[in-house]
C-alpha positions in Angstrom: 11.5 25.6 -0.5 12.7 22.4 0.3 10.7 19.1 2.9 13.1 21.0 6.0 10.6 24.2 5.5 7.2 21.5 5.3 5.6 20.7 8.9 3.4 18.0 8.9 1.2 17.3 11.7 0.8 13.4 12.4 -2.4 12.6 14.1 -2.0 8.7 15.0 -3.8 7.2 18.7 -1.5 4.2 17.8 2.0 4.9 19.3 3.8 2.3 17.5 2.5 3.4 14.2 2.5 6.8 15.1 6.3 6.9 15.9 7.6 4.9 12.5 5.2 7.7 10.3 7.5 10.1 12.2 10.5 8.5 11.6 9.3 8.4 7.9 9.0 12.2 7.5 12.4 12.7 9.7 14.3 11.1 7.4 12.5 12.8 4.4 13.5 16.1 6.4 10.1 16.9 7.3 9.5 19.0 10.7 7.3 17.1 12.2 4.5 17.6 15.0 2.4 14.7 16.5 -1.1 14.4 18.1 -2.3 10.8 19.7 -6.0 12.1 19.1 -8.0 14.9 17.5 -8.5 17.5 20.9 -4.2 17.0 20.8 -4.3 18.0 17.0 -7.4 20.6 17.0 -5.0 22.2 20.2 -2.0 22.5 17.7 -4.1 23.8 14.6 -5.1 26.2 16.7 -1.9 28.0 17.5 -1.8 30.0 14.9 1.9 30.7 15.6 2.5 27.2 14.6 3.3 26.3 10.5 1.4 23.3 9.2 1.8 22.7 5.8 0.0 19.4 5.7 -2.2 17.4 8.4 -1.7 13.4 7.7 -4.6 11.8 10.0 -5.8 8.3 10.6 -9.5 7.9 9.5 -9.9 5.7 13.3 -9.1 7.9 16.3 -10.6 7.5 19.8 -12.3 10.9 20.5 -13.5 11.1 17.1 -13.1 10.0 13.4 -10.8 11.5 11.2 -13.0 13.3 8.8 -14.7 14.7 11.6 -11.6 16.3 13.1 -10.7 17.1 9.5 -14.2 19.1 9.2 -12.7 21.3 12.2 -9.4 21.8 11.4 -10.8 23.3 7.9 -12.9 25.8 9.3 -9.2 26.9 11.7 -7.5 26.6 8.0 -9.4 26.2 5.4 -6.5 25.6 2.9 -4.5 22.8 4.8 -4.2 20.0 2.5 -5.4 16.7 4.3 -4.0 13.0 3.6 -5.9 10.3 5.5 -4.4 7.0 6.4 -7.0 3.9 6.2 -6.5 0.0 5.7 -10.0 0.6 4.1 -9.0 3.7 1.5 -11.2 2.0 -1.1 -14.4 2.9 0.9 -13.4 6.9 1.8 -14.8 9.4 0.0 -13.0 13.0 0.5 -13.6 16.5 -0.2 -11.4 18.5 -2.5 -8.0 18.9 -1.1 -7.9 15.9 0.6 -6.2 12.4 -0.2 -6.4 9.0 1.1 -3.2 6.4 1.6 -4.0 2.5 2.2 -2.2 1.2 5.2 -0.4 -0.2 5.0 2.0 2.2 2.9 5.5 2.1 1.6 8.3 4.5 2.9 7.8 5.3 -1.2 4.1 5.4 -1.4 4.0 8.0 1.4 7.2 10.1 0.1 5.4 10.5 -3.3 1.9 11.1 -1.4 3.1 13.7 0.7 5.4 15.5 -2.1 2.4 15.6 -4.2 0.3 17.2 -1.6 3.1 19.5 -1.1 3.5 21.8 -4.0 6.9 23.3 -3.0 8.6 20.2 -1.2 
């Protein structure tokens, strides 16, 4: 299995940011799905049609906060591995499968994030 057979679901309210994550992945050879806030992101975790291999979230999001839309998408799949983005990481606490990357990142520090979230990419 290589990153062309990972999806990762970007959940991002800020366009700008959300569109250079996705350019990020792209060019890792990620398939990539996007959401501008959690109800567009709970609305693709629940098609269960749809592979997700990872959800990548910012902690700040309009409708609600991160970990909150993270506490719903793990009761639609309870083994999706979760990677928040914060420019306050320091201060997150997460539950077990879930990761936190400081914004801002690297192109590198979210390649070797991601991969390691990913067991087979």
């Amino acid at each position: 299995m290589s990153a062309a057979d990972s999806t990762i679901l970007v959940v991002e309210d800020d366009a700008i940011v959300r569109m250079l994550i996705v350019d990020v992945l792209e060019e890792l050879e990620f398939q990539v799905l996007e959401a501008a806030d959690a109800e567009e992101a709970l609305a693709i975790v629940q098609d269960s049609a749809q592979a997700i291999d990872l959800m990548m979230t910012d902690v700040g999001l309009p409708d609600m906060d991160g970990k909150q839309l993270a506490t719903k998408v793990r009761e639609l799949r309870p083994a999706l591995p979760i990677l928040f983005a914060s420019g306050y990481a320091e201060n997150i606490d997460v539950p077990p499968g879930m990761q936190v990357i400081g914004k801002p990142f690297s192109i590198d520090q979210l390649r070797d994030k991601v991969k390691s979230m990913l067991p087979n990419a």
